[in-house]
N, C-alpha and C positions, 0 to 999 in steps of 0.2 A: 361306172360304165365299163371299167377297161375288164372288171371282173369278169361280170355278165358277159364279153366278147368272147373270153379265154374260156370261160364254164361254156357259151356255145360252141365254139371252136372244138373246144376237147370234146364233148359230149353229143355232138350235134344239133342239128338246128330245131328239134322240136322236144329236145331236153328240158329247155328254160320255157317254155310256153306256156300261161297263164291260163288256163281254159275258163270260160264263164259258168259253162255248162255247170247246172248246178244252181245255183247263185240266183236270188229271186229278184227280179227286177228291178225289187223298190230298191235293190242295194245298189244292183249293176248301174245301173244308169247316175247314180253317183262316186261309184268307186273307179272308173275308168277313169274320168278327168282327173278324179283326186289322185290317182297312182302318178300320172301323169305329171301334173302339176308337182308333185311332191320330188319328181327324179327320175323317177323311172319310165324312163321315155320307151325302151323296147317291151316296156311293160312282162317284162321276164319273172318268172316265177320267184327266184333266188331274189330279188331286189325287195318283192311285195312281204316275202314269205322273214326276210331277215327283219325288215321293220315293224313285222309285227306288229299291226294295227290298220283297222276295217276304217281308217281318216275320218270317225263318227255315220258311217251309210249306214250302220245296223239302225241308227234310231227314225232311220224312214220307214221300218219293218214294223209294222206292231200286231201282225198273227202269229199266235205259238208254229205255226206251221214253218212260216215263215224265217223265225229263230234257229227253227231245227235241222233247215234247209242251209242257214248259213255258218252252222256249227256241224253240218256234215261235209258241205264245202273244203272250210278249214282243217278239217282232220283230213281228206282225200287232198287237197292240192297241195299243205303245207307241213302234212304228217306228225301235225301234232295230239297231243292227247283228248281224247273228246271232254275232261277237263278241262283243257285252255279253248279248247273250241269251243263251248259253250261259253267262256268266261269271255270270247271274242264276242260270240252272239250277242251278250250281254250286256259288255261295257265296251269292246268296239278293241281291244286289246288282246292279243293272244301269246304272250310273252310272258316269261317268268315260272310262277308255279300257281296253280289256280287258287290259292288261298290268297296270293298276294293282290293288294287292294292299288297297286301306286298305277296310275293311268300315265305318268311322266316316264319318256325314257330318251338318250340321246342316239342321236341314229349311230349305228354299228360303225366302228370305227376297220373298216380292211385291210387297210396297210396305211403305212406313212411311208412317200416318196423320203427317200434319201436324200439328203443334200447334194446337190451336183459342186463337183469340184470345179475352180475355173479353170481356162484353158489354158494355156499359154499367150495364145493372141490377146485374151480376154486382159489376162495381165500386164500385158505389154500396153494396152492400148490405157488401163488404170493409172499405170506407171505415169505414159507418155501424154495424161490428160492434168494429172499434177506436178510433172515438171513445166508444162507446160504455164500453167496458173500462177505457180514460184516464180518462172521467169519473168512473168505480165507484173507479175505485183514488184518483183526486184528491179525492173526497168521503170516502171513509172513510180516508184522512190528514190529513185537515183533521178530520173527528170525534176521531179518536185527539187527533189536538194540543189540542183545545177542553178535552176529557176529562183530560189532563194539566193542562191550564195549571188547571182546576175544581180539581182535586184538590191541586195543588204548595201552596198558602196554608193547607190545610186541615193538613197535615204541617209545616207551618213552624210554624206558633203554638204544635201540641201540643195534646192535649184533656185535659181536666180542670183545675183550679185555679184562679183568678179569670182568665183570657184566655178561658176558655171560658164561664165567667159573663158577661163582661162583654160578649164577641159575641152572647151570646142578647137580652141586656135591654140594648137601646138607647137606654132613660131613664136605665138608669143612667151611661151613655158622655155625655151631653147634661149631667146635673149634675155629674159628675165636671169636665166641661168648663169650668162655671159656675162650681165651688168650692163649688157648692149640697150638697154630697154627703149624701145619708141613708139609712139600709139601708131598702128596700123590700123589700114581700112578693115573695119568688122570687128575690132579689139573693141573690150567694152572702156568706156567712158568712165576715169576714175582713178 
C-alpha cells in the first residue's frame, strides 16, 4: 500500500488506475472483489499488474471472443506481451515467460522495512523493567531466608515441657542463672 501511495503521489492520481474498460463481464464482476479481497484495496493498476494473475475469473469466460477480450485487456492495462496475455486468458496467470507452465508464484516481495533501532527511552524503560524483576525476586529471597532462619530455633527446642516454660518467663532463666531458683506464679511445674 505505501508503494501504490508514493507511485500515486509522484505520478498522479490517474496513473495507477485500473480501468475495466475492456474486460468482459463474465471476468469483471469477479475480479473486482478478488483484487480486493487479495490486498489491493485502491485497486491500482501497479498492485493487480505485479501479482500477475486474473484470481481464476478467466474461467467464467468460455467464448473465444471473450478470451481475446481479456488477453487484449492484459497486454493494454498491464503492457505485457500478448504471449503472457493470452497465457493469462488462458490459465488465469500472466507472469513469467509464456512457455512456462507453474500456476504457483509468491506475491512480489517490495521492500523489507529495516529494523528500527530502539530508542533511548525504549532502553531505559528495558533496563528499568529488569532491574526492577532482580530486585522483586532478591527481596522475596531474602524474606523466605529471614522466615526460615525465624522459624529453624523454634523447631529445634521443641514446644511443650520446661524449654518452652522456661523461654516464656525470663525471671525464671535470670534465677535459675543465680541458683536463686523458686517456683513463681506461671513457672511451669517440675
Amino acid at each position: 500500500m505505501a508503494v501504490e501511495d508514493w507511485f500515486v503521489q509522484e505520478c498522479g492520481p490517474e496513473s495507477d488506475y485500473l480501468s475495466y474498460d475492456g474486460l468482459p463481464a463474465c471476468a469483471r464482476s469477479c475480479l473486482h472483489p478478488a483484487l480486493v479481497y487479495y490486498g489491493c484495496v485502491s485497486e491500482g493498476r501497479n498492485c493487480f499488474c505485479l501479482h500477475g494473475s486474473l484470481f481464476d475469473c478467466q474461467s467464467n469466460c468460455h467464448k473465444e471472443s471473450e478470451r481475446t477480450a481479456i488477453k487484449n485487456w492484459l497486454v493494454e492495462r498491464c503492457g505485457v506481451s500478448p504471449a503472457l496475455g493470452q497465457k493469462g486468458a488462458d490459465t488465469g496467470v500472466f507472469y513469467g515467460s509464456a512457455e512456462d507452465d507453474s500456476e504457483s508464484r509468491q506475491s512480489p516481495v517490495l521492500f523489507r522495512p529495516k529494523r528500527k533501532e530502539l530508542k533511548w527511552y525504549e532502553i531505559f524503560a528495558i533496563v528499568l523493567l529488569c532491574v526492577s524483576i532482580l530486585v522483586g525476586v532478591l527481596v522475596w529471597i531474602d524474606l523466605r531466608v529471614r522466615e526460615r532462619k525465624r522459624r529453624k530455633p523454634a523447631r529445634a527446642r521443641g514446644w511443650g515441657g520446661i524449654a518452652h516454660a522456661l523461654r516464656e518467663n525470663r525471671l525464671s532463666l535470670r534465677l535459675r542463672g543465680m541458683g536463686k531458683w523458686k517456683a513463681l506464679p506461671g513457672d511451669a511445674e517440675g
